[in-house]
C-alpha positions in Angstrom: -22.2 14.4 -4.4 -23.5 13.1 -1.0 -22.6 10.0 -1.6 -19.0 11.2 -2.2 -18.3 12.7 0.8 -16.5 9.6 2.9 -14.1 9.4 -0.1 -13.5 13.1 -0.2 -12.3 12.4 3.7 -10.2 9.8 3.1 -8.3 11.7 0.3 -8.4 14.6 2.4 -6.9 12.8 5.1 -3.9 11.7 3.0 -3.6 15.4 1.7 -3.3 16.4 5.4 -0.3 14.2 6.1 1.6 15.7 4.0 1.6 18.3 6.6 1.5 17.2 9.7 3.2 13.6 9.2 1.9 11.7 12.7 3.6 9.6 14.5 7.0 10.8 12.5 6.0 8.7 9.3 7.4 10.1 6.3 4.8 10.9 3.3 7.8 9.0 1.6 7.3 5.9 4.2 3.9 6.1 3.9 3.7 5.7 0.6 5.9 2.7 0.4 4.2 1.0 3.0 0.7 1.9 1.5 1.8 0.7 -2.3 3.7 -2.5 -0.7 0.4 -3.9 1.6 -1.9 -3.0 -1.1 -0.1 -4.5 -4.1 0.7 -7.6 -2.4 -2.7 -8.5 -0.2 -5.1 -5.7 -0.3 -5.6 -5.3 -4.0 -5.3 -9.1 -4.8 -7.6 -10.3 -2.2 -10.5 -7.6 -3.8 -9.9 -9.0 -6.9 -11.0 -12.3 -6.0 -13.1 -11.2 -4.1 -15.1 -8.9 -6.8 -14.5 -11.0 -9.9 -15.5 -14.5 -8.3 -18.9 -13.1 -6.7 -19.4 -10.5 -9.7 -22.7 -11.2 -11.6 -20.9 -9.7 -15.3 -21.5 -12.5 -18.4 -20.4 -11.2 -21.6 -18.9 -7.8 -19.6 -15.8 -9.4 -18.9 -15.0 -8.9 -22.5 -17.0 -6.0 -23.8 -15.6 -3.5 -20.8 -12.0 -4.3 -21.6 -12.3 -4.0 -25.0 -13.9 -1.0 -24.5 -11.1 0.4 -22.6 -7.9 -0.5 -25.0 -10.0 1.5 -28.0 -10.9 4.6 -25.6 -7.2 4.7 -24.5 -6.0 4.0 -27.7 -7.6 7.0 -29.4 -7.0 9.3 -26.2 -3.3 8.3 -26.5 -3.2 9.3 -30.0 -4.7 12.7 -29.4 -2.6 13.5 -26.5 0.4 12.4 -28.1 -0.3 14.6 -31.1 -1.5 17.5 -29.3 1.5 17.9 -27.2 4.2 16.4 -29.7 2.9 20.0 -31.7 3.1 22.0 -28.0 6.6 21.0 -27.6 7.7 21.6 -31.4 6.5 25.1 -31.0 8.6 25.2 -27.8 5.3 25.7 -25.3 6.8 22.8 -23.3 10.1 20.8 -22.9 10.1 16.7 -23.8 9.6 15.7 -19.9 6.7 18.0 -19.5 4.6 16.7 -22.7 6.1 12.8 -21.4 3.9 13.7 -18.4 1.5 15.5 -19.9 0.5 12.4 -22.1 1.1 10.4 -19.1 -1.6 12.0 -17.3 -3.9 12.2 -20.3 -3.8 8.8 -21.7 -3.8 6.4 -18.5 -6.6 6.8 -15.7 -6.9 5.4 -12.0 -9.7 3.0 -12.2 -9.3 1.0 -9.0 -7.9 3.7 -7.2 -10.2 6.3 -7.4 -13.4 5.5 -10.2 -13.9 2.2 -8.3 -15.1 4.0 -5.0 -16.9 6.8 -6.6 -18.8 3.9 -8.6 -19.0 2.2 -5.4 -20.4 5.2 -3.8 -22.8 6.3 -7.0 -23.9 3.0 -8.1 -23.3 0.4 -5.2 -20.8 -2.4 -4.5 -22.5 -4.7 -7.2 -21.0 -2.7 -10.1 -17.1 -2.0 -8.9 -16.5 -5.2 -11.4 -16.7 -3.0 -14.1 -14.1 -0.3 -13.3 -12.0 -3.2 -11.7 -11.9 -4.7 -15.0 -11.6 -1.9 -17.5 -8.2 -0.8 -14.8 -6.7 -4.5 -14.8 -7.8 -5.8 -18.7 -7.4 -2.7 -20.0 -5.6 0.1 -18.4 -2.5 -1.7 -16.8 -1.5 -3.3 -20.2 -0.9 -0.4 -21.5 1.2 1.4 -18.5 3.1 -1.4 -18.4 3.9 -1.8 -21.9 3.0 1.8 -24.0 3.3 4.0 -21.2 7.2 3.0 -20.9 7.4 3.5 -23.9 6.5 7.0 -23.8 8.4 7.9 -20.6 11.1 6.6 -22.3 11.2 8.4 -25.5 10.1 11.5 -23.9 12.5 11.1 -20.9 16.0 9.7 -20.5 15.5 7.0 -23.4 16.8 4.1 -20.6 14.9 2.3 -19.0 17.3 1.0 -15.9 15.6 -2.3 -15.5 12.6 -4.5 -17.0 9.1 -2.5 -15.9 7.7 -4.7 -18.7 8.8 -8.0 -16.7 7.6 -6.4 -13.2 3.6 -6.8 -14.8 3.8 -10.4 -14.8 5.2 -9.8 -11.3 2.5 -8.8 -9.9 0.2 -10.4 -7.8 -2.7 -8.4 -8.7 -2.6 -9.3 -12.4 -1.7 -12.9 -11.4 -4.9 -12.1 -9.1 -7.0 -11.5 -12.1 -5.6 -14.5 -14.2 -6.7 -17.0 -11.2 -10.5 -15.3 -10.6 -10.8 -15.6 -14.4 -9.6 -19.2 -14.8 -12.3 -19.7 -11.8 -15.1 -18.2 -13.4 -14.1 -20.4 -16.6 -14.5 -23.6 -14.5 -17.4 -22.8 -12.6 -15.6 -23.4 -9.5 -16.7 -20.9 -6.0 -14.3 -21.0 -3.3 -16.1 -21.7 0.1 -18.0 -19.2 2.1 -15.5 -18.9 4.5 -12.7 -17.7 1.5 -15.0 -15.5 0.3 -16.0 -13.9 3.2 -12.0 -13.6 4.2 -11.3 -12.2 0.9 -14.0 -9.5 0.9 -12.5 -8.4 4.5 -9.3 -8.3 3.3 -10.2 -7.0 0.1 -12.2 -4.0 1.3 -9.8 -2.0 3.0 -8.0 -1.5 -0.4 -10.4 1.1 -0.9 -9.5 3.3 2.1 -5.7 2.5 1.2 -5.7 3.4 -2.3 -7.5 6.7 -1.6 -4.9 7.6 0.7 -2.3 6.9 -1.3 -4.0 9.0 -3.9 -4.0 11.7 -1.5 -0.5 11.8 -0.4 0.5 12.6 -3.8 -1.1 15.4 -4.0 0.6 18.6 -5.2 0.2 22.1 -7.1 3.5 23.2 -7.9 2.7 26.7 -9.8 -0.3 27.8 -11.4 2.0 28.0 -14.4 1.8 24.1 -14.1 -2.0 24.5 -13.3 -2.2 26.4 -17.0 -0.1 23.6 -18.3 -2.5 20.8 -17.2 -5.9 22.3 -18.8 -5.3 20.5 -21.9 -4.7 17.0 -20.0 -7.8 17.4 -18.3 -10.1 18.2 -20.9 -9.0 15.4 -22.9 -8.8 12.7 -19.4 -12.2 14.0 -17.9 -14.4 15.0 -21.2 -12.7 13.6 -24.2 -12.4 9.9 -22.8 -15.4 9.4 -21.8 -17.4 10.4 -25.0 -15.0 8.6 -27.2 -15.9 5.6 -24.3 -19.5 6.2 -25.2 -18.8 5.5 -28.8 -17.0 2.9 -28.5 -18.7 0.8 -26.3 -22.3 1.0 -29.0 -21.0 -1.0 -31.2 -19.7 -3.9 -28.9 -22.7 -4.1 -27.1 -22.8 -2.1 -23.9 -25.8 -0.5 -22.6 -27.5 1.2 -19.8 -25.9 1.6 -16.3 -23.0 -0.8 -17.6 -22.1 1.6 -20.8 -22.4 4.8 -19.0 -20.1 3.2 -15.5 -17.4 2.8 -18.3 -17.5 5.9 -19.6 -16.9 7.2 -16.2 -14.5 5.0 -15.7 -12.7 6.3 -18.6 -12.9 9.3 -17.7 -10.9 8.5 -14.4 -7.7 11.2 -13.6 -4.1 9.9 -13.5 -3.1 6.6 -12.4 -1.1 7.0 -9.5 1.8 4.7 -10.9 3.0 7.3 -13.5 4.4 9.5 -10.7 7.4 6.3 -10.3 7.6 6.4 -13.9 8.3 10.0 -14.6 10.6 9.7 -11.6 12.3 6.9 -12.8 12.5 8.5 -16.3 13.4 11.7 -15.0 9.7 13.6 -16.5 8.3 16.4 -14.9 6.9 14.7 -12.0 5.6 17.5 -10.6 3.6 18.7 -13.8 2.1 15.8 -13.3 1.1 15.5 -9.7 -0.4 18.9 -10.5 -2.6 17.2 -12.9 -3.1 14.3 -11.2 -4.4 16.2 -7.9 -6.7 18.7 -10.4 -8.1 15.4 -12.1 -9.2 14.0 -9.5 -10.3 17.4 -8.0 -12.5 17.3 -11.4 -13.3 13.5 -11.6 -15.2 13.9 -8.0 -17.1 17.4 -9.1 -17.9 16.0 -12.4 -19.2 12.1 -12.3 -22.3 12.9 -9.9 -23.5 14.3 -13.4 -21.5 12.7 -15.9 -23.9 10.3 -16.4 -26.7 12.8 -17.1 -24.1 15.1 -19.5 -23.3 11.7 -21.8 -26.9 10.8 -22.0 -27.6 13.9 -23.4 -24.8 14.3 -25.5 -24.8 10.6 -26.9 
């Protein structure tokens, strides 16, 4: 836990502006100034960064593939478990949106890349860098939609599916790959400006973790037990299983599982606000999940060991 405590500060900090809002900037500024310079410089330049000087072979493939059959399962067991919640009336349709929002899709470069940073050292971020981007954004972009939408207002307003090939970190991604493929390694200088650039995302994305979060009621609290269980135990053993078969072992196998066992990505809050879910059901989850995550993956490696 030790080695957790910087990144307990810096999402502490971000907590505390909520509050006390210095220098009269807006948790709602902040936020759009904090998703705007780390989507478009911060997050690309550790991309590069990571993937071009990132020692992973036959990883590149294993961890992502890993990732869309943990999520895939974890998707279908949320979204059963809370389709029957809301026929029997315990919830409405934009609480069990968010609900499987929260359960199915977890914040791998946002908050299980520093605590794998901080567990296992900056050698192995790769991996939950790669499970987030190969894996994980896909399917926000693409089922995650989806489900807001059915579960929500039904219209989307405009073309989220479009905005992924938007982005510059996945176009980030699609260069460092194409690199690796050729062999080619930008000069020292590049690297050295990229891994400058690129870790300060770290701090950023912490904090924009911490802004967002929120517990509305401790009905909400009650509401968000089940998304837990199944984001910060289920996941990760079903990772575990998965990842045997495909070829995963040792400290690379068990920093996926962690991975998958990551708490909310922070881009569902825009899209239960933009499909009019119960956003704050799900901050409430999102803030206890990563509340969890951090008390949890000291030992999860031990726990999976033992139960694998």
């Amino acid at each position: 836990m030790a080695d957790l405590i910087p990144m307990i500060l810096v999402l502490s900090v971000g907590a505390l502006w909520q509050h006390i809002e210095p220098g009269g900037l807006s948790t709602q500024q902040l936020r759009k100034a904090l998703s705007a310079l780390v989507v478009n410089l911060m997050a690309p330049a550790l991309i590069l960064y990571i993937m071009l000087t990132s020692p992973l072979k036959e990883e590149l493939y294993q961890v992502p593939l890993t990732g869309i059959m943990t999520i895939s399962l974890t998707l279908a067991i949320s979204f059963a478990l809370f389709s029957i919640m809301l026929r029997y009336a315990h919830i409405n349709r934009a609480q069990a949106g968010a609900l499987i929002l929260a359960a199915s899709f977890g914040n791998g470069m946002g908050i299980a890349m520093p605590t794998i940073q901080g567990l296992y050292g900056e050698q192995m971020a790769s991996i939950p860098l790669i499970y987030d981007l190969l894996a994980t954004v896909p399917f926000v972009w693409i089922i995650a939609v989806l489900i807001a939408a059915h579960f929500g207002t039904r219209v989307a307003g405009g073309h989220l599916g479009r905005e992924l090939l938007l982005m510059p970190p996945v176009w980030a991604i699609v260069i460092a790959l194409a690199l690796r493929y050729f062999q080619w390694v930008p000069p020292d200088s590049i690297i050295t400006a990229l891994k400058m650039m690129g870790l300060t995302a770290i701090p950023l994305l912490l904090l924009m973790v911490g802004v967002n979060f929120k517990i509305t009621s401790w009905h909400y609290v009650l509401l968000a037990i089940p998304a837990l269980i199944i984001k910060l135990l289920i996941s990760p053993v079903i990772a575990m299983g998965a990842s045997t078969p495909i070829g995963l072992v040792g400290d690379t196998q068990i920093i996926t599982a962690i991975t998958a066992a990551s708490p909310a990505v922070i881009v569902g809050i825009a899209l239960a606000e933009r499909f009019k879910l119960d956003s704050a059901l799900f901050c409430t989850a999102l803030t206890l999940g990563t509340i969890g995550y951090i008390a949890l993956a000291p030992n999860l490696s031990a726990m999976l060991i033992a139960f694998t």
